[in-house]
N, C-alpha and C positions, 0 to 999 in steps of 0.2 A: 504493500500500500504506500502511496505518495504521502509523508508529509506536508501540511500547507506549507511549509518553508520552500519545500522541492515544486510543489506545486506552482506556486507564485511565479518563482522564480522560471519554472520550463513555460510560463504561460508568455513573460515573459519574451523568453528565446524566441520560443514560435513565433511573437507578434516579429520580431527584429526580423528573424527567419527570411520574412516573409517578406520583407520591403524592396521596392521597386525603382533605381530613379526617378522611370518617367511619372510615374506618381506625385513626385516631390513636387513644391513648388520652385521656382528660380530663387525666390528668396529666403529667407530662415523661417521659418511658421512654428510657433510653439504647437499646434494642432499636428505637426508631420514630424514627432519626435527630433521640434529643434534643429531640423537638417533642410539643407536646401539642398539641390541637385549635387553641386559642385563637391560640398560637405561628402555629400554617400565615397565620393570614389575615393576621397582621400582617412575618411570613417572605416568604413566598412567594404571596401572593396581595395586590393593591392593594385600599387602603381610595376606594373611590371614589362615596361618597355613598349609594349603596345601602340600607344600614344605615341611616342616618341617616333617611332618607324612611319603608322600614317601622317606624320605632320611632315615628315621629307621626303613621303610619296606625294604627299598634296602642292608640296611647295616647291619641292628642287626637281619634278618632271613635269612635258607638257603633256602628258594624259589627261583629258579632259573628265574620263569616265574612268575612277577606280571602286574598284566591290569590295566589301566587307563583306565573308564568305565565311559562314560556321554555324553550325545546327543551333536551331533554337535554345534559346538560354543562358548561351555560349557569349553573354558579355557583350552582346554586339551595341545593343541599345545603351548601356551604361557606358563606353567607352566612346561611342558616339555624342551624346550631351556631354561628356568633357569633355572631349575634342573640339564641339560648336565654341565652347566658351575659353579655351584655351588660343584655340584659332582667332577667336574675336580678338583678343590680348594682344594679339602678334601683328594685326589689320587686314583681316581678314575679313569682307561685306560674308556671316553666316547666316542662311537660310537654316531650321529645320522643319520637315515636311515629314509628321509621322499619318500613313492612310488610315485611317478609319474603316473600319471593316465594313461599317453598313454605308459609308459614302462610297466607297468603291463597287458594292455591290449594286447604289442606284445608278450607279456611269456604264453598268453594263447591258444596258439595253439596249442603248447604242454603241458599238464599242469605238467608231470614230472619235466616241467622246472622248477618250482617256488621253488624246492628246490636246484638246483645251483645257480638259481638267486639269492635267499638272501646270500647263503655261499660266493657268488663271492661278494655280496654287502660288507658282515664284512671284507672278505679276504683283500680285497682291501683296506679297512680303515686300518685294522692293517698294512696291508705293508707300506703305506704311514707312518703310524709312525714310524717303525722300521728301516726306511731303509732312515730317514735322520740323515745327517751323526752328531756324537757326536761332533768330533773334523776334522783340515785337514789332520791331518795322518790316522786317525783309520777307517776305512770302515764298517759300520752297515753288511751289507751283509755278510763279513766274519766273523764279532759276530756271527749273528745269524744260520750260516752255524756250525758256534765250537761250539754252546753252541747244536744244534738239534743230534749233531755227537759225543757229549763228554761222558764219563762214569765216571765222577768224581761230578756229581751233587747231590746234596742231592735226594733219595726218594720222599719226597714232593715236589721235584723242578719238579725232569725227572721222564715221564710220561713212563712206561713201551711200550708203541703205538712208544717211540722213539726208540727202539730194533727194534720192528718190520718191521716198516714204512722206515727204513732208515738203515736196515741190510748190504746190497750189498756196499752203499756209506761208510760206517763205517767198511768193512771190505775190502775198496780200500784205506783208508786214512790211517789205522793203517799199512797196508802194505808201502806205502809213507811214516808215519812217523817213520816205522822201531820199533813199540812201540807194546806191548801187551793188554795195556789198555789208550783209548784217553783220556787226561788233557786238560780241555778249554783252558788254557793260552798259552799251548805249540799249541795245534791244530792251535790257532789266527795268532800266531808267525810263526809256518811251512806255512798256507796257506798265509798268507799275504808277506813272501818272495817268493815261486816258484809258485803263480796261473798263471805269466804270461810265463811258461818256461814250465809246465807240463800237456798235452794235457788230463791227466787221474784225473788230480786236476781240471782243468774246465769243466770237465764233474760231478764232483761230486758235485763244486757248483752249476750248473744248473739245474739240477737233483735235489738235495737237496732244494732249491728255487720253481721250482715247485711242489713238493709233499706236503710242508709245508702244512698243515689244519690247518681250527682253531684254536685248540687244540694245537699245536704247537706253533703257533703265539700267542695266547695268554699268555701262560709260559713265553715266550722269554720276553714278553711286563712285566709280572708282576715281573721278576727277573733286567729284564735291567731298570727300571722304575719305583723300589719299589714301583707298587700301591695294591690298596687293591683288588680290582674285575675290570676286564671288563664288563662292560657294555654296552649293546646296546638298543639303544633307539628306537622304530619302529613308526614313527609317519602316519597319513592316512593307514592305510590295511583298511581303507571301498573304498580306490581303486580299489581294488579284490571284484566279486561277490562273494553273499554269500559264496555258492560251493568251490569257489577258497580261499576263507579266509579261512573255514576249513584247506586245503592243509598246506596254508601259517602256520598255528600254527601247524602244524604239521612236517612241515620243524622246525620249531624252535626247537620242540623238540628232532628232531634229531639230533641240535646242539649243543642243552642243553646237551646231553648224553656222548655227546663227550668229554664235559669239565665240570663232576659238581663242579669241586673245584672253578675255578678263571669266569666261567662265570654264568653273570644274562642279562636278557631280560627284559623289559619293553615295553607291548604293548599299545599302543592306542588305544581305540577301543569305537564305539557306543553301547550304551545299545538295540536300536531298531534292530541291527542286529542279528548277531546269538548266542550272547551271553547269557547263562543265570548265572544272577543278582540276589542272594538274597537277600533280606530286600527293593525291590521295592517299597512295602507301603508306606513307611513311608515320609514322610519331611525329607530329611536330612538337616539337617541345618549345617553338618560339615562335611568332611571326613569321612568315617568310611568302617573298613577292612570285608570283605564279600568273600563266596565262588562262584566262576565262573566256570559254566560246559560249555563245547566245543560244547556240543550236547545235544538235548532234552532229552534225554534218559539218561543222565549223566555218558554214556561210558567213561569210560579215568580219571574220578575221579576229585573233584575240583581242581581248582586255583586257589592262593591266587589273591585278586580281590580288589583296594581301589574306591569307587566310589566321582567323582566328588559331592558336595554338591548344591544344588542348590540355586540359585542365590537368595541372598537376599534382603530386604528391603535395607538395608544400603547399604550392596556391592555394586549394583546396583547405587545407588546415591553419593555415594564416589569415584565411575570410571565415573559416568558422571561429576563431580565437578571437577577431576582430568584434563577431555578432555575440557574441559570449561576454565580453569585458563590456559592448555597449546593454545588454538586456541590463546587467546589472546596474547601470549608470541609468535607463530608462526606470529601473525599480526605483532607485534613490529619488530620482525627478518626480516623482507621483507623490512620493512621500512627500519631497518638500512641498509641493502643494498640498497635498490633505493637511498639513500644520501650516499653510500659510492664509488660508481660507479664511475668508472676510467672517468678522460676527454677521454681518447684514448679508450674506451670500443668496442668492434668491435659490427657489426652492428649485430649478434647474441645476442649479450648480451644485448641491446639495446632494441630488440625485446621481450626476455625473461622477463628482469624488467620491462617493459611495461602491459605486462600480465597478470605479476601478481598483480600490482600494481591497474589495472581494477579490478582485480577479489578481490584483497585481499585487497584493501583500498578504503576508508581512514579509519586508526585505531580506534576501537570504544573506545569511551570514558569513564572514569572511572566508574562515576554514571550511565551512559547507559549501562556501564556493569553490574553495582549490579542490575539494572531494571531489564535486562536479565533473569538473577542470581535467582530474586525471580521465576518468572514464569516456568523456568528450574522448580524449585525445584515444582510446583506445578505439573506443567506437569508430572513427575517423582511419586510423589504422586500418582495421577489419574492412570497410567499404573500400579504402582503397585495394586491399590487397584481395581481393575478391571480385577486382575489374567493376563494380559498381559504378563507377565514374564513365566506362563505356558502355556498361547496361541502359545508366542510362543519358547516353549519347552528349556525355560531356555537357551536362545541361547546368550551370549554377541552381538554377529557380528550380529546376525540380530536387539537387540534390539535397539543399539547406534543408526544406520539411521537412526531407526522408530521415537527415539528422536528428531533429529536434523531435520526431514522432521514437524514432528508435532510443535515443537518450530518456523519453518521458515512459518507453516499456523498462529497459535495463533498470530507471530509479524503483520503478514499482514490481519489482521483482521481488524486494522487502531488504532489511537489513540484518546483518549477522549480529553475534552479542557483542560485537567492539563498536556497534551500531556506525559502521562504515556500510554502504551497500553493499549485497551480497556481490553483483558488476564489477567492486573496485576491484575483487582476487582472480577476475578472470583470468586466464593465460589468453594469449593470442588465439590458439588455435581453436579451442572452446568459446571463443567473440565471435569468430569467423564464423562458426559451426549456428552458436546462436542466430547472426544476425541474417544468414541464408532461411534457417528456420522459417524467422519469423517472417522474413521479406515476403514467403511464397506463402503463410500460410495466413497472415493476420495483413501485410501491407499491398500484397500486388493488387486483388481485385481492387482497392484502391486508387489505384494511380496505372489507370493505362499506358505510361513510358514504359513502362517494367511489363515485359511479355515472353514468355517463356516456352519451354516443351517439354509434357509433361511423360516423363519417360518409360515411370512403372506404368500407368494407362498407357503408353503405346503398345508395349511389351504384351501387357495380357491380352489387348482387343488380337494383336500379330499370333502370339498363342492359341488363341480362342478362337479364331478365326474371324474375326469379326469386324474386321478392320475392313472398312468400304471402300478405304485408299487405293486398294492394290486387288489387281488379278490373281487368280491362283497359280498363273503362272510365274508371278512377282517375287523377287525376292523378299524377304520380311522384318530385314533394315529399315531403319525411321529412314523414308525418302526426304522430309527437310533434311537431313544431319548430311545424307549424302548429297543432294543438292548442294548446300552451303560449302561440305568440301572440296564438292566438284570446281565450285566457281571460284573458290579461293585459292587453290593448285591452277588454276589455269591462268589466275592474274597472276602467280607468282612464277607460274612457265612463261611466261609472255613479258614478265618484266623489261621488255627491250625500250632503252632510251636513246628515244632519237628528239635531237632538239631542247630535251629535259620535260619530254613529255613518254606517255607509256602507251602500250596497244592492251588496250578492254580486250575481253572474251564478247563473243555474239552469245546470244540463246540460242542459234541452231547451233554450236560448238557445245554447248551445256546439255543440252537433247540429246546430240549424236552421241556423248560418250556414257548419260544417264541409258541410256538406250542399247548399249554393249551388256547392260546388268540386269538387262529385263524389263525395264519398264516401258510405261508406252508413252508417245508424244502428250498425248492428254491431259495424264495425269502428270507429269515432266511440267508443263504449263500450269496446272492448277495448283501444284506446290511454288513455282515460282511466285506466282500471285500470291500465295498466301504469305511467303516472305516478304512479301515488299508492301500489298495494301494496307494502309493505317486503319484499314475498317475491319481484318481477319486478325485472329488471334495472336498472331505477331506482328509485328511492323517495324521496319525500318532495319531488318536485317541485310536485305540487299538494294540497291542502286538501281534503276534502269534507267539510262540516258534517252530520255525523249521529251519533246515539250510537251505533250496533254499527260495528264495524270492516267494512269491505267485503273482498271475498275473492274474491266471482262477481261477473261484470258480470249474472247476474239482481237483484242487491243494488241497483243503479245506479237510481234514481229520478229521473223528470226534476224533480222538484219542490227537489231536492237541491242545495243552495248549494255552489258552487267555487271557487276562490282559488285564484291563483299563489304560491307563497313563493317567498321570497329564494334559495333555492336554486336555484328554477326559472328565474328572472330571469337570473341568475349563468349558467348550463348553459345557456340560451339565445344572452343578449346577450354572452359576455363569454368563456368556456373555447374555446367551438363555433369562436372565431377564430381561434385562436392558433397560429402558425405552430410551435410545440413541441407542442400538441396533435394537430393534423392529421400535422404529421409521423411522431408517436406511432403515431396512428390507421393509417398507411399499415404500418407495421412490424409493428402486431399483425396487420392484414387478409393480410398476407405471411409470417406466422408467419416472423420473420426471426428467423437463429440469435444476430445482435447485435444482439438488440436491448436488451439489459441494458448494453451499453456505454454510457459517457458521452459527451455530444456534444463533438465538437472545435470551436476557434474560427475554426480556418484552412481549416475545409472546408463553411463555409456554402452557397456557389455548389452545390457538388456536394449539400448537401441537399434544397437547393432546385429544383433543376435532378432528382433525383428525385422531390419534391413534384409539380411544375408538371402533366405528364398528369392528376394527379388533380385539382387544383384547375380543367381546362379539362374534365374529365366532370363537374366537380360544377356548373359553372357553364352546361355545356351543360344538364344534367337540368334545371336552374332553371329556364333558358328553354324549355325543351321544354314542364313542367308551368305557365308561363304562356301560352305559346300555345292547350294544353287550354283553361286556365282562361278562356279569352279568348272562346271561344267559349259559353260556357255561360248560357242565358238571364239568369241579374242582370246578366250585365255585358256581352252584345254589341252593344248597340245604343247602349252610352254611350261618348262620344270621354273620358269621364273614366274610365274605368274602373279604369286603375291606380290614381288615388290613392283609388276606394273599396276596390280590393283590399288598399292598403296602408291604410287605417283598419282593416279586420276582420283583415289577418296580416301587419302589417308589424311588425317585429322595434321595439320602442319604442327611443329615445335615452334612458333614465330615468339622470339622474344617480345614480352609484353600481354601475350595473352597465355600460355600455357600455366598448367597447373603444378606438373612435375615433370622433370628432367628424365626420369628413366622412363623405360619402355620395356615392352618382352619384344619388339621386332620393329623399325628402323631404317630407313636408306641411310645411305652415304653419304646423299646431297645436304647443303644446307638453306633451309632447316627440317629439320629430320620430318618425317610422315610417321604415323604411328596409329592403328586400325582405335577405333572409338573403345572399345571395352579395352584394351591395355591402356590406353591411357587414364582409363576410370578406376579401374583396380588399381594403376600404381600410384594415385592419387592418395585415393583409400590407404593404400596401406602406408604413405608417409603422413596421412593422418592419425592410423592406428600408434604407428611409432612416435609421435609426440603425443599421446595421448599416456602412452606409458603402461600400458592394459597389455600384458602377457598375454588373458585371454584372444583379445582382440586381434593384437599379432600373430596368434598361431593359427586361427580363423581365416582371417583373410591370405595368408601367407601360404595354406592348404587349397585358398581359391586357385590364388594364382598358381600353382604347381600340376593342378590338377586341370587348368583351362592348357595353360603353356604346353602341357603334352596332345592335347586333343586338338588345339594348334598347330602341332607340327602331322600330325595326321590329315590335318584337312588339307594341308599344305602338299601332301604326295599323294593326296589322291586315294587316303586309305579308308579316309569317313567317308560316308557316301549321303545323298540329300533324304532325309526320312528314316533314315539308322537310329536304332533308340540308344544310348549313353546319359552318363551322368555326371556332374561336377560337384566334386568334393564339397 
């Protein structure tokens, strides 16, 4: 049970958890916990170079159009509003332009609109700056009316478009002012004494006012203004369907055209959409500048493109340390209001300090803070080393909840008699163990980012026959797991850089070789789809480069470029082992009434010791679906066969996402391939072995002995498909 002290206090966290910049106001508001924008990124978010990189992509190239490029939650938007105000500092005219979900969706009924839309968006920004007034004699409007109408500006200032665009107005003023050639200072001077006396002079300001274009506005902004570039900032366009974000970046470029001197753009944008991203592979652990095509087909040539880096060990634990030292600072701030509270307070305010005072007190105390403090910091550990952070897809905003929900179970786990929580004595590998538990059994349906596969139910429906997936010709391997390794051995075969970009796999390349192991095109497609649409039980495990969003596998083109993400990597190599996972998995497929309980430390044997049947049907299923596979014309006539089957679906070794370093079987190359159930038992068993459980080690240790020889039998052909055996 939670003490109010623990309680207040995690109520607390959550609220911090949870904050947003764009939320903030630009100024300080005691209503938005005392912080204005600017405050959050140097509060509560780490300055980690980011900044620093887009401000000498914006400033020291002439790229007109550069992308902020990284999955949702991924920092974009909070690094973006300090960047706007940062840039300002520096003289920089900043726009920002964050869409609005339900304004984008009324511009779609015409989609021509979406290029007035944006231009009406910048227009209107620049007007509002122009057109407030300098001084109380001087009128922006007639600046900007003499300078769009003058012929005495520099070349680099006046844009030849102002002849054009403003011919008729410019040859009714110079008539008025009786002159040959208009002078800004004289034009200011004539119009600002007769605009109100000369029915042919307020037609020229009105007229002149509305034709102004960007293009226009913006010269005016960088001469009246001495800044260096306008900039517009575009935050959310994954507001716009795919389809319509196309549009949208291509309104920009018709904006860009208008003005390559003084404007630049800056788009926000997710890597899972239409954009393609190169140097996907890799770990970015920093920033780093990459080419972005608009279209698969790489019509329209790159853009310069900086990709978000992904979230690190430390980043990670130095923004949760950040929202941890502020919650406490937000408790204190409550307090001193509830004791600073007028005698005469009206019975609003009354009501308010009261509520919060429930929710948010009594202050937690110092040393119950640093108790907190360590378990944080374990917790924090445990998510990272359990790939959490690419479950789920390097997101900040979803990961901070998942802290403060998993911190507010571990405190109510209860306390031991040194009345420290029972949490503080965890070891690491028992946090781990825990926080997969509870992820899959008490937090996932929760939070759609988190989506999984659930392995005992695959296993029995494959056993039982029941599985609607697959023909009875099929082998009775989970086809995502082979899917996923299919497509991730084939980016890593194809690894070839040319230019410092890579060659994708097709879908007919992912078919053709799912298709060597039995399966049929159909269902080859309807797995792929289930990997990738946000609407089926998993999402966002693989990539498909196309501009419409896919929905039907009749969408599914074989010509169509596919990628593994980090997620998928993660949810393969790394979750799919874990003895808190699978354990999980066995409690949901048992609809078990405890399964919300927290695991104990003293009854591992007996967890395991319920595990183990499952872990000896899933590793029977394995060999059952190699013996199929063993038969099947690519591979029965080669004594090599397993290690070509482990090039096309052997589960990679890729540092970053694997769970254990050994294997029972292995190529050469690097990084090693290794079949799905050895890499699961040898997980297990360097689980059993920190756990310290004799029994446990001899258990699993008879697994493996007992699989590794009926392995090497399927491997020469001595087991055959439908042969009865049994594992130890």
């Amino acid at each position: 049970m939670l003490t109010e002290e623990d309680r207040s206090f995690l109520n607390a966290y959550r609220e911090v958890a949870t904050i947003s910049p764009e939320r903030l106001p630009a100024q300080v508001s005691d209503d938005h916990f005392g912080l204005s924008r600017q405050d959050f990124y140097r509060e509560l978010h780490i300055e980690d170079g980011i900044y620093e990189k887009l401000e000498e992509e914006i400033l020291a190239t002439r790229d007109q159009l550069i992308f902020l490029v990284g999955p949702r939650g991924s920092g974009k938007t909070t690094t973006g509003l300090y960047a706007v105000t940062e840039l300002e500092r520096l003289g920089c005219f900043m726009q920002w332009i964050s869409i609005a979900e339900e304004e984008a969706k009324a511009r779609l009924d015409d989609k021509s609109d979406i290029l007035s839309y944006l231009r009406d968006q910048v227009r209107k920004h620049m007007r509002e700056k122009l057109f407030q007034p300098w001084s109380a004699d001087d009128e922006p409007l007639i600046r900007l009316v003499a300078f769009l109408l003058c012929e005495d500006q520099p070349e680099t200032v006046r844009s030849l478009a102002f002849n054009v665009d403003f011919e008729r107005q410019q040859t009714s003023l110079r008539t008025l002012m009786k002159v040959q050639k208009i002078n800004f200072e004289d034009a200011c001077r004539h119009i600002l004494e007769h605009r109100n006396t000369s029915p042919i002079l307020q037609e020229v300001l009105s007229d002149t006012r509305q034709q102004a274009e960007v293009q226009h506005l913006s010269a005016a902004i960088k001469v009246f203004f001495k800044t260096k570039y306008v900039v517009v900032w575009i935050d959310n366009v994954d507001a716009f369907p795919q389809e319509e974000q196309t549009m949208l970046i291509n309104a920009i470029f018709s904006i860009c055209r208008s003005d390559p001197i003084n404007l630049r753009f800056v788009v926000a944008a997710r890597e899972e959409n239409l954009l393609r991203f190169d140097h996907f592979y890799e770990i970015q652990s920093e920033m780093r500048k990459a080419a972005v095509y608009i279209t698969e087909d790489r019509r329209g040539g790159a853009k310069s493109g900086m990709h978000m880096p992904n979230l690190s060990r430390d980043k990670f634990k130095k923004i949760v340390e950040k929202r941890f030292d502020f919650a406490r600072e937000f408790q204190k701030k409550i307090e001193e209001q509830v004791a600073e509270l007028p005698a005469d307070a009206s019975e609003l305010q009354l009501r308010e300090m009261q509520r919060l005072r429930e929710r948010y007190g009594p202050m937690i105390r110092k040393i119950r803070n640093e108790h907190l403090k360590i378990i944080s910091d374990k917790a924090c550990d445990a998510i990272v080393g359990e790939r959490i952070l690419h479950l789920f897809n390097n997101s900040i905003r979803q990961l901070l909840p998942l802290h403060s929900d998993f911190m507010e179970f571990l405190v109510g786990i209860g306390y031991g008699k040194d009345e420290y929580p029972l949490a503080f004595h965890f070891d690491e590998s028992f946090m781990r163990t825990q926080l997969l538990f509870w992820l899959c059994t008490m937090h996932g349906a929760a939070n759609n980012e988190f989506r999984y596969f659930n392995i005992v139910r695959y296993t029995r429906e494959n056993l039982g026959g029941q599985n609607s997936d697959h023909s009875s010709s099929a082998t009775g391997c989970f086809l995502p797991f082979l899917t996923l390794s299919c497509i991730w051995n084939l980016c890593l075969n194809n690894r070839v850089r040319r230019d410092d970009t890579f060659e994708i796999p097709t879908i007919e390349r992912v078919i053709t070789n799912l298709q060597y192991i039995g399966y049929s095109s159909e269902e080859i497609k309807q797995t792929i789809l289930r990997l990738y649409n946000p609407n089926s039980e998993y999402t966002m495990f693989v990539v498909i480069e196309t501009r419409d969003r896919i929905t039907q596998v009749q969408q599914l083109e074989s010509t169509h470029r596919i990628r593994i993400t980090y997620k998928g990597k993660a949810a393969l190599a790394s979750l799919s082992n874990s003895f808190g996972f699978l354990y999980a998995m066995k409690f949901i497929s048992d609809n078990s009434p405890n399964a919300h309980n927290a695991l104990e430390k003293n009854r591992l044997n007996e967890y395991f010791a319920h595990l183990l049947p499952e872990l000896k049907k899933i590793g029977k299923m394995h060999l059952n679906s190699l013996c199929k596979i063993r038969q099947q014309p690519r591979f029965a006539q080669r004594a090599d066969w397993l290690d070509l089957y482990l090039q096309d679906f052997g589960v990679p070794l890729e540092n970053g996402f694997r769970r254990s370093n050994s294997a029972c079987r292995g190529l050469g190359s690097e990084p090693k391939r290794v079949l799905y159930f050895d890499s699961l038992i040898h997980s297990i068993e360097s689980y059993a072995r920190e756990s310290k459980s004799r029994k446990l080690d001899e258990e699993i240790s008879k697994l493996i002995n007992s699989y590794r020889q009926l392995l090497s039998r399927v491997e020469k052909g001595e087991l055959l498909p439908g042969e009865e055996y049994d594992l130890a």
